[in-house]
N, C-alpha and C positions, 0 to 999 in steps of 0.2 A: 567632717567625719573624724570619731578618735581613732588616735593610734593604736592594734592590736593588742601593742601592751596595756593598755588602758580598761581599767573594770568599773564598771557601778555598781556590784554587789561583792562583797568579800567572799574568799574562799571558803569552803566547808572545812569545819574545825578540824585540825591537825593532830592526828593521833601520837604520842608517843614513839611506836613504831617505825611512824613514818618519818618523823625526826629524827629516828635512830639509823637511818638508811642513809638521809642527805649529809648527817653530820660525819657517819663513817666514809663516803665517798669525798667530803671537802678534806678529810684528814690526808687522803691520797693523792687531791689536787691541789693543795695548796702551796704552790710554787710560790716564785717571786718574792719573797720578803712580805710583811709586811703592808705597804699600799698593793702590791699584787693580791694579796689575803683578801684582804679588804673590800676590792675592787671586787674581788669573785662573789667574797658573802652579801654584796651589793645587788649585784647581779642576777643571782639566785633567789636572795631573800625581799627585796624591795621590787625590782622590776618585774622578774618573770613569776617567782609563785605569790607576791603580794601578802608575805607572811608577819608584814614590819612596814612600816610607813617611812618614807625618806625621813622626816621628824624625828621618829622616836630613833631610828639607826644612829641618824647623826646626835645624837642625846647622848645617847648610850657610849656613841663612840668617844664624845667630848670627852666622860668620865675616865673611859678606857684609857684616853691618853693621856692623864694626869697621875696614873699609878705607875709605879713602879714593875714591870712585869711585861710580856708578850700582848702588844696592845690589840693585835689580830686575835689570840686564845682567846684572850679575854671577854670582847666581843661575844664573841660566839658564847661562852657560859656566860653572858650575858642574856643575849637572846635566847637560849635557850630555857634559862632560867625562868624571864619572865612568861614564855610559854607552858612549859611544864615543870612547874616548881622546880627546887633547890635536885632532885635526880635528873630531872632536865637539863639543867644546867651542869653536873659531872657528867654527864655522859656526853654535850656537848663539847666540853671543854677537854674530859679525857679523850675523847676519838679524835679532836687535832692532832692530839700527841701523840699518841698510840702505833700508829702506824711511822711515823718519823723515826721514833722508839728502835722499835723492832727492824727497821729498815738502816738506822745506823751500827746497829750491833753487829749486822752481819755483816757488811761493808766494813767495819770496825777490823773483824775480823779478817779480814782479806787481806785488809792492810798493812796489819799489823805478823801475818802469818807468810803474806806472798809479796810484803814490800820490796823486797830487791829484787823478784822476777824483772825482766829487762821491759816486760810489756805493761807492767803496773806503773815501774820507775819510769818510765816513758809518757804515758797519761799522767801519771802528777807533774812530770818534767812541765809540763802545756800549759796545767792547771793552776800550779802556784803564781804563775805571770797573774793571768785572768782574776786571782782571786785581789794580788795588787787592785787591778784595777779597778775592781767591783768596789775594795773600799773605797778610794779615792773618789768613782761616781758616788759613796754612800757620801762623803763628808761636803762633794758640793751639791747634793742634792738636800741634805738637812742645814746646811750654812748656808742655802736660798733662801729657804723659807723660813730658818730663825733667825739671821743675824740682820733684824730692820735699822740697827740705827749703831753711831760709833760708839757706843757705851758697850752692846752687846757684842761687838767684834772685839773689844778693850780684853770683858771678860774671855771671850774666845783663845785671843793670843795669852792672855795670862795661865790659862788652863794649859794650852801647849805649853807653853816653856816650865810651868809646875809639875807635868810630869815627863816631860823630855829631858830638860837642864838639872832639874833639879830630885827629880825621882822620887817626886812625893806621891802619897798613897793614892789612889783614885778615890775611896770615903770622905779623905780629907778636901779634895778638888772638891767634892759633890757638896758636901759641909759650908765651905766658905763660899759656894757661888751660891748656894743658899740661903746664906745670911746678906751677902750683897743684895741680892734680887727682895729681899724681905725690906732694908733699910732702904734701898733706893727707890722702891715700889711705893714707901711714903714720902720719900723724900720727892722725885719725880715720876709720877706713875706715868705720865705718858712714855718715858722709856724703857718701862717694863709689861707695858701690855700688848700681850699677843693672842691675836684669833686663834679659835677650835678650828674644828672641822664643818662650821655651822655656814657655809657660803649658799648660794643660790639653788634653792630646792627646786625639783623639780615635781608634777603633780602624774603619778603610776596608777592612779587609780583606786580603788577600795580598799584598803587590805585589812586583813584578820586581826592584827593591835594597829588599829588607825589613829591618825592625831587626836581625835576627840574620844579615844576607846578608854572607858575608863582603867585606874589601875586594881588588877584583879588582885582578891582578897588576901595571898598568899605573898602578895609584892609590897604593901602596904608597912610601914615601921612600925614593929613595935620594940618598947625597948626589951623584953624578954627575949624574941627571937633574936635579935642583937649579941645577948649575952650566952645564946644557945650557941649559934655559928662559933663566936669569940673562942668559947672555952673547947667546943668541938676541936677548933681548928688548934690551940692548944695543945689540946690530947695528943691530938694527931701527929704533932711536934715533936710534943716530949715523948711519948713512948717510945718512938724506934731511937729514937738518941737515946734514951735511957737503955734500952735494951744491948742496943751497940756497944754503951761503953761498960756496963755490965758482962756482955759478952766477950770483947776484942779489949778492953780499955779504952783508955781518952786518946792515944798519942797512936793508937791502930789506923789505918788507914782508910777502912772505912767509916769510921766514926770522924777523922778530921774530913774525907768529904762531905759528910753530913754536914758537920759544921759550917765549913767554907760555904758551898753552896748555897745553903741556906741563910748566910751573909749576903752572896754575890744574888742571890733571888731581891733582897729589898733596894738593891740598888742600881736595877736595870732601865732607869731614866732615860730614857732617849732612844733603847733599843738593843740589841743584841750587841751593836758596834760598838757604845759608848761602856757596856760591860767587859767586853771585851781584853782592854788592857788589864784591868782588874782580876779578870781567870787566868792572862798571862800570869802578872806577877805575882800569885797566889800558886798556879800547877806548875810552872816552869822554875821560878827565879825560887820561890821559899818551901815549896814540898818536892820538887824534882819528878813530880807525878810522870810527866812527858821532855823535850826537848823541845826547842823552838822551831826548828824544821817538823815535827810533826804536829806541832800546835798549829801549823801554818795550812797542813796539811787536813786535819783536822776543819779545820774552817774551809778546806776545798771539798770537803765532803757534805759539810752543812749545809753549802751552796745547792749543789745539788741534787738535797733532798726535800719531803715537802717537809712542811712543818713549820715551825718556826725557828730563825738561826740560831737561838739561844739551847737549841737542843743540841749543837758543839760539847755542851756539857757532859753528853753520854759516851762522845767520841774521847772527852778527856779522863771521864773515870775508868770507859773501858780499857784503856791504853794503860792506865794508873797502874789498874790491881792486876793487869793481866803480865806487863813487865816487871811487877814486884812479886809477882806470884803467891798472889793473899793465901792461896787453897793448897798451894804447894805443886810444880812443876809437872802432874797429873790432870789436874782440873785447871790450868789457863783460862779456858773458856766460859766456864763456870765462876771463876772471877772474876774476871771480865763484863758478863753480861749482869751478875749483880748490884757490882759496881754501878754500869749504866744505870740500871734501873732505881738504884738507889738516889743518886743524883738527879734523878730526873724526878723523885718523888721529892725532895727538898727545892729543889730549883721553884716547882710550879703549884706545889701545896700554897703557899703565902697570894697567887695568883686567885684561887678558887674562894678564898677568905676574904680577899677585898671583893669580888665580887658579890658573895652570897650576904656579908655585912653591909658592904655599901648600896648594893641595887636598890632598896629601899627608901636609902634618903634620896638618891638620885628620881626615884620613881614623884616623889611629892612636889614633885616640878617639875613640869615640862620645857621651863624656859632653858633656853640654853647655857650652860657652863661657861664660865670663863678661865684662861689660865691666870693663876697666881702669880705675881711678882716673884719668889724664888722659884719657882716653877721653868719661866720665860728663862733666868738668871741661869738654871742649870740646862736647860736643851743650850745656850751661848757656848758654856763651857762643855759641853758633850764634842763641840766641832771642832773645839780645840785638841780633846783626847783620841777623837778619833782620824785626825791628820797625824799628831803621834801613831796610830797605827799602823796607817798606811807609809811611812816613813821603815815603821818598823819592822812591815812584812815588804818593804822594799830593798831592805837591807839583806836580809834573813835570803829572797831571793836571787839578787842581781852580786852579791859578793856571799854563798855560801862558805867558804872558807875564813870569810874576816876579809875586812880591805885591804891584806897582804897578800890575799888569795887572787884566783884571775877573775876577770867580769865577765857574768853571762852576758855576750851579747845576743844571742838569740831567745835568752828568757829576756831581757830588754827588747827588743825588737813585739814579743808574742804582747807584752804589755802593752806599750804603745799604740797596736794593733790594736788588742781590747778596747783600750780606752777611748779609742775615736768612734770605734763602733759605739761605744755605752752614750760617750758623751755628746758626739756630734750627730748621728743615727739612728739613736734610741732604740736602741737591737735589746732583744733580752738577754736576761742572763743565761737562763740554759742554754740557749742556740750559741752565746760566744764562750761558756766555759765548752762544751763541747767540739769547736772548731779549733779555739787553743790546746784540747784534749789531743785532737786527734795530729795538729803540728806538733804537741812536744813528740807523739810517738812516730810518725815523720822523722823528727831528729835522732832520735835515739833510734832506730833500723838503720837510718845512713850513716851512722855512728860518729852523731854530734856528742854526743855526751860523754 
């Protein structure tokens, strides 16, 4: 007898509509990072409504995690693209975002309005432990699964100490494991090759784009549509940066996060984590956008929220123009949320463009992807930059003063705690940012702080 979830005739064709329903609902529950994303639009889309074949997910998904960008977004304007054409796919893709959006900005502002109340400064007290330790679970949970062999942990530790020791660019890190993983790839390809996502399928039954469903008319390459998205996406670009430095100039604040962002968007390889250092040393160290205690904080909020982590970004522009006071010391908030919203349309534009360009060539094969020798080369050196991370929001935490300062032992202790839960437990993360939440404000009423 099959299992319940099992079909032999596909669903009735999927209206628009109704895609417009589940993609705004996954926008508000996509917790978890990433494999949580994932896991859910699995869930939904292959298992229970049979909208996608395990095949083509894992197709799709292979592609997704060879770009540069939000490999969960992506996805989904993936899928939904090939559904309902290229407004399928923005609306898919903007409704992940959309609601993380608006739910940062306001939290944004709380923060940045009610941060020394005793009861806010209390919850982030909790938080910033927890958030240590969420990276630390990220860097051994991406150094599991990429670093197979001693070449790739070589790269690993060299990426650490290139930007720990030596405080070189993260561009430049991404550049040279680049070219490594390129020359060693023909020199020894077996040490540069690493599996997709394409492991052992499972069989859900019928579904609506099934393995053998041909590719519909509108998914097909051609090279005109090619050049239509390209220069769309272009436009898209240039105009508001045009308009910006026209407006404000080039050296105005919103026009350099335009800029930046729009850097740190092609070089999100490996994930929110491994950009990461990179929005540090760009918002903190060389525009002064934020402080390192709220860029820490910052990333306790992205945790979370749903979305995806790389929408920090909105927490850092709001923070930017709202303590620079873009609008003038009447409208904070107002610059504030523009700011966000600005960053957030730089960050994730270059995401909709690989998608809507590439879907196509990825659609004229169903066979599965493989990663590229610079490819494998840079996830290596990702574990290396994001162990710097976690170093550097360990620091930022457990001696806020500077190591002349006194050691939190109870923000040490709240980490530690996390981290056996993540790493030995496999607790999730909202349930332990929340439990460290409620011990930092614990401490701060008994008047630890």
């Amino acid at each position: 007898m099959d299992s319940p979830a099992k079909t032999v005739h596909p669903p009735a064709a999927v209206s628009l509509r109704e895609a417009f329903a589940f993609w705004l609902k996954l926008g508000f529950i996509s917790f978890g990072g990433p494999a949580g994303q994932i896991a859910i639009m699995h869930a939904e889309l292959v298992e229970k409504r049979h909208w996608i074949s395990e095949k083509r997910f894992l197709h799709a998904l292979n592609y997704c995690m060879v770009l540069p960008g939000p490999e969960a977004q992506q996805l989904a304007t993936y899928i939904g693209w090939l559904m309902h054409r290229s407004w399928g796919g923005i609306l898919a893709g903007a409704l992940f975002v959309l609601p993380s959006l608006f739910i940062l900005i306001a939290l944004s502002w709380v923060y940045i309005a009610f941060g020394d109340v005793p009861l806010v400064a209390g919850l982030f007290y909790g938080i910033k432990p927890a958030v240590t330790a969420i990276v630390v679970q990220a860097t051994h949970r991406i150094g599991s699964r990429a670093l197979k062999n001693g070449t790739l942990w070589a790269i690993a530790a060299a990426a650490f100490v290139a930007i720990f020791a030596l405080n070189l660019p993260f561009p430049l890190i991404v550049a040279a494991a680049a070219l490594i993983g390129y020359v060693g790839g023909r020199i020894a390809p077996d040490k540069f090759r690493a599996g997709g996502h394409a492991g052992a399928q499972k069989d859900y039954g019928a579904a609506l784009i099934d393995d053998d469903t041909p590719t519909p008319a509108h998914a097909r390459f051609r090279w005109s549509r090619l050049a239509l998205v390209i220069g769309a996406g272009l436009l898209l670009w240039t105009l508001p940066m045009l308009l910006l430095t026209l407006c404000y100039g080039w050296s105005h604040t919103f026009t350099q996060m335009g800029w930046f962002f729009s850097k740190a968007a092609l070089l999100t390889f490996g994930g929110a984590y491994a950009v990461l250092p990179y929005v540090y040393q760009g918002a903190v160290t060389h525009y002064g956008w934020l402080t390192p205690t709220q860029m820490i904080d910052g990333l306790a909020l992205g945790e979370t929220t749903p979305g995806p982590l790389i929408m920090v970004v909105a927490f850092v522009g709001f923070v930017g123009a709202y303590v620079k006071q873009v609008f003038g010391p009447d409208s904070v908030f107002l610059a504030g949320a523009v700011a966000a919203s600005l960053v957030t349309w730089f960050t994730f534009l270059p995401s909709f463009i690989f998608i809507l360009a590439g879907g196509p060539l990825v659609e004229s094969t169903h066979d599965d992807l493989n990663f590229t020798g610079p490819l494998t080369a840079i996830t290596g050196a990702v574990v290396g930059v994001i162990l710097n991370l976690a170093l550097f929001f360990g620091y930022h935490v457990l001696w806020p003063q500077g190591f002349d300062g006194k050691f939190e032992w109870p923000a040490a202790l709240i980490a530690a705690g996390a981290a056996i839960a993540l790493l030995r437990y496999k607790a999730g993360v909202i349930p332990v940012i929340a439990c460290c939440a409620l011990l930092g404000l614990a401490i701060s009423l008994l008047g630890g702080l």
